[in-house]
N, C-alpha and C positions, 0 to 999 in steps of 0.2 A: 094680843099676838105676842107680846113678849112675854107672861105665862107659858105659850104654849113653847117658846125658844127655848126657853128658860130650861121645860120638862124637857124638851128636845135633847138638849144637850144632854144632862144628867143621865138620859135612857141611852144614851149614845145614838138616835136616831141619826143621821145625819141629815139623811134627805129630808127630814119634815125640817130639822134645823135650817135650814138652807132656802125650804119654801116660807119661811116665819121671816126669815132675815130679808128674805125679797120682801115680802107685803110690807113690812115692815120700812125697809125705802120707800116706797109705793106711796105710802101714808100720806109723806110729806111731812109726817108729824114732827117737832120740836123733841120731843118725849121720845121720840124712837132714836135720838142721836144718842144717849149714854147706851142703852146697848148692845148697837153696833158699832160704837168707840171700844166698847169691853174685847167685842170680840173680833175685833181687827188682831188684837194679840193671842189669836186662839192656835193650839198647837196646831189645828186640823187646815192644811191648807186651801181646802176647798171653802171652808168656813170663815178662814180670814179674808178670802178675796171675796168672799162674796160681801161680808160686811165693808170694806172698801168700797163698793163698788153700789150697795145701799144705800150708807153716806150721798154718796154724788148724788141717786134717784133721789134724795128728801128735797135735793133743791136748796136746802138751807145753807146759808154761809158760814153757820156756824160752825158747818163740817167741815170746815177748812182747816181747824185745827187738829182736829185726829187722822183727815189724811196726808196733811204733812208731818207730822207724827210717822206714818209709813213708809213715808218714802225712805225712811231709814230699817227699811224692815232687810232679812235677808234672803227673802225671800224672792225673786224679780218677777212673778206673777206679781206679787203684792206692790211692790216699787210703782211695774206698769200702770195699774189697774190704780193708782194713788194718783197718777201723775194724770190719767185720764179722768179722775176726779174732780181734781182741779185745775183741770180746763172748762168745763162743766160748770163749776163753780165758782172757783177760785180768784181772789182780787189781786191788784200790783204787787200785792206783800207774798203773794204765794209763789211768784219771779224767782226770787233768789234760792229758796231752799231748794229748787226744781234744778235750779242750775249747778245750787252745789249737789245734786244726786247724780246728776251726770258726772259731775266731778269725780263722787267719790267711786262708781262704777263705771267707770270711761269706758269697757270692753261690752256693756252689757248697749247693743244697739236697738234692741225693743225699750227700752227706759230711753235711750237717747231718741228714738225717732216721736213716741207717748210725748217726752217733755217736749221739742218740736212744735208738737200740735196743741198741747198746753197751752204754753207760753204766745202762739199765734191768737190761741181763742181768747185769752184773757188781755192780751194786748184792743184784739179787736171790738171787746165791751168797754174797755177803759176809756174815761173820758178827759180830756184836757193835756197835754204832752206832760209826761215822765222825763227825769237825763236821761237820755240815749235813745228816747222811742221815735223814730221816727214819726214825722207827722205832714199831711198831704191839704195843705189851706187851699181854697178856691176864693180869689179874690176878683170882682170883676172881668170872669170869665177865664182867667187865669191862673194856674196852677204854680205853689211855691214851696218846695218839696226843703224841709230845714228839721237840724237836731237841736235840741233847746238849747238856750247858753250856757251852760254850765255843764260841758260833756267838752272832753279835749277834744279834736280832728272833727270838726265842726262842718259840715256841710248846708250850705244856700243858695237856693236858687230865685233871684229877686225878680223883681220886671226889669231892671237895666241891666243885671247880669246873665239875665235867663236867654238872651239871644246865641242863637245857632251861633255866631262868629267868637262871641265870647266866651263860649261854651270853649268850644277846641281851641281858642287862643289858650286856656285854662288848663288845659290836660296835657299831658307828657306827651311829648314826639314820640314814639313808637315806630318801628318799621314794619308795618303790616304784613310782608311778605320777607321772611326773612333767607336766606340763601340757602338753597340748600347742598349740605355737604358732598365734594367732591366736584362741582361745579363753579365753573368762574365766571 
């Protein structure tokens, strides 16, 4: 199959290129990652997304590297289709570049909402708490909802603090209803 990508391109096929570069995800193969790595950089925008988006089909983790690689593309089909990559695939380490890509394209809300769902799906494979991951323990039937130590604004819910009373002794007074203007 990458033979046939390979002719694909050079003939300017597109569409066989396109159907080479899917199978080619498909595979699963180790082998098919350099070259849909190659051609994530491809002038042809249909051809870049689709090898992004290949990547993610091998399944492999090692394609974790060329699609964060993309997310610095300028393209925001490719950004998105990077960030849905690696949710798909993607481990704790693939968190932050995803965060700085919103960063660096704050207005681009398809890349904000991709990362979003990234970051939830690779959150929800990970195992053992992260600083800052939230994490939800069941102990003897009870629930202890805590951010690890080493994260500032620390939240814990224990079995002697988790009670309803200590709960709202715990929270800012608030005025539920507050007045409304023009009225006394």
């Amino acid at each position: 199959m990458r033979l046939v990508l390979g002719k694909a391109i050079k003939l300017g096929e597109e569409q066989v290129a396109l159907e080479a570069i899917s199978a080619l995800g498909r595979s699963g193969s180790r082998k098919a990652l350099v070259p849909l790595a190659r051609h994530t950089k491809s002038p042809s925008v249909a051809i870049r997304v689709a090898a992004i988006r290949a990547l993610s089909a091998t399944r492999q983790t090692e394609a974790q590297v060329a699609l964060v690689s993309s997310l610095g593309s300028t393209l925001s089909e490719a950004r998105e289709a990077a960030a849905e990559g690696l949710g798909n695939l993607g481990t704790v380490n693939a968190v932050a570049p995803l965060r700085a890509a919103v960063d660096a394209h704050p207005l681009d809300l398809g890349l904000r909402r991709a990362v979003s769902r990234a970051i939830a799906s690779i959150q929800a494979r990970a195992t053992g708490a992260e600083p800052g991951q939230l994490s939800l323990a069941v102990d003897a039937g009870t629930g202890a909802l805590s951010l690890t130590d080493s994260e500032s604004g620390q939240l814990s819910l224990t079995p002697d603090s988790a009670s309803p009373q200590a709960i709202r002794s715990a929270l800012p007074r608030t005025r539920m209803n507050p007045p409304r203007s023009g009225s006394r």
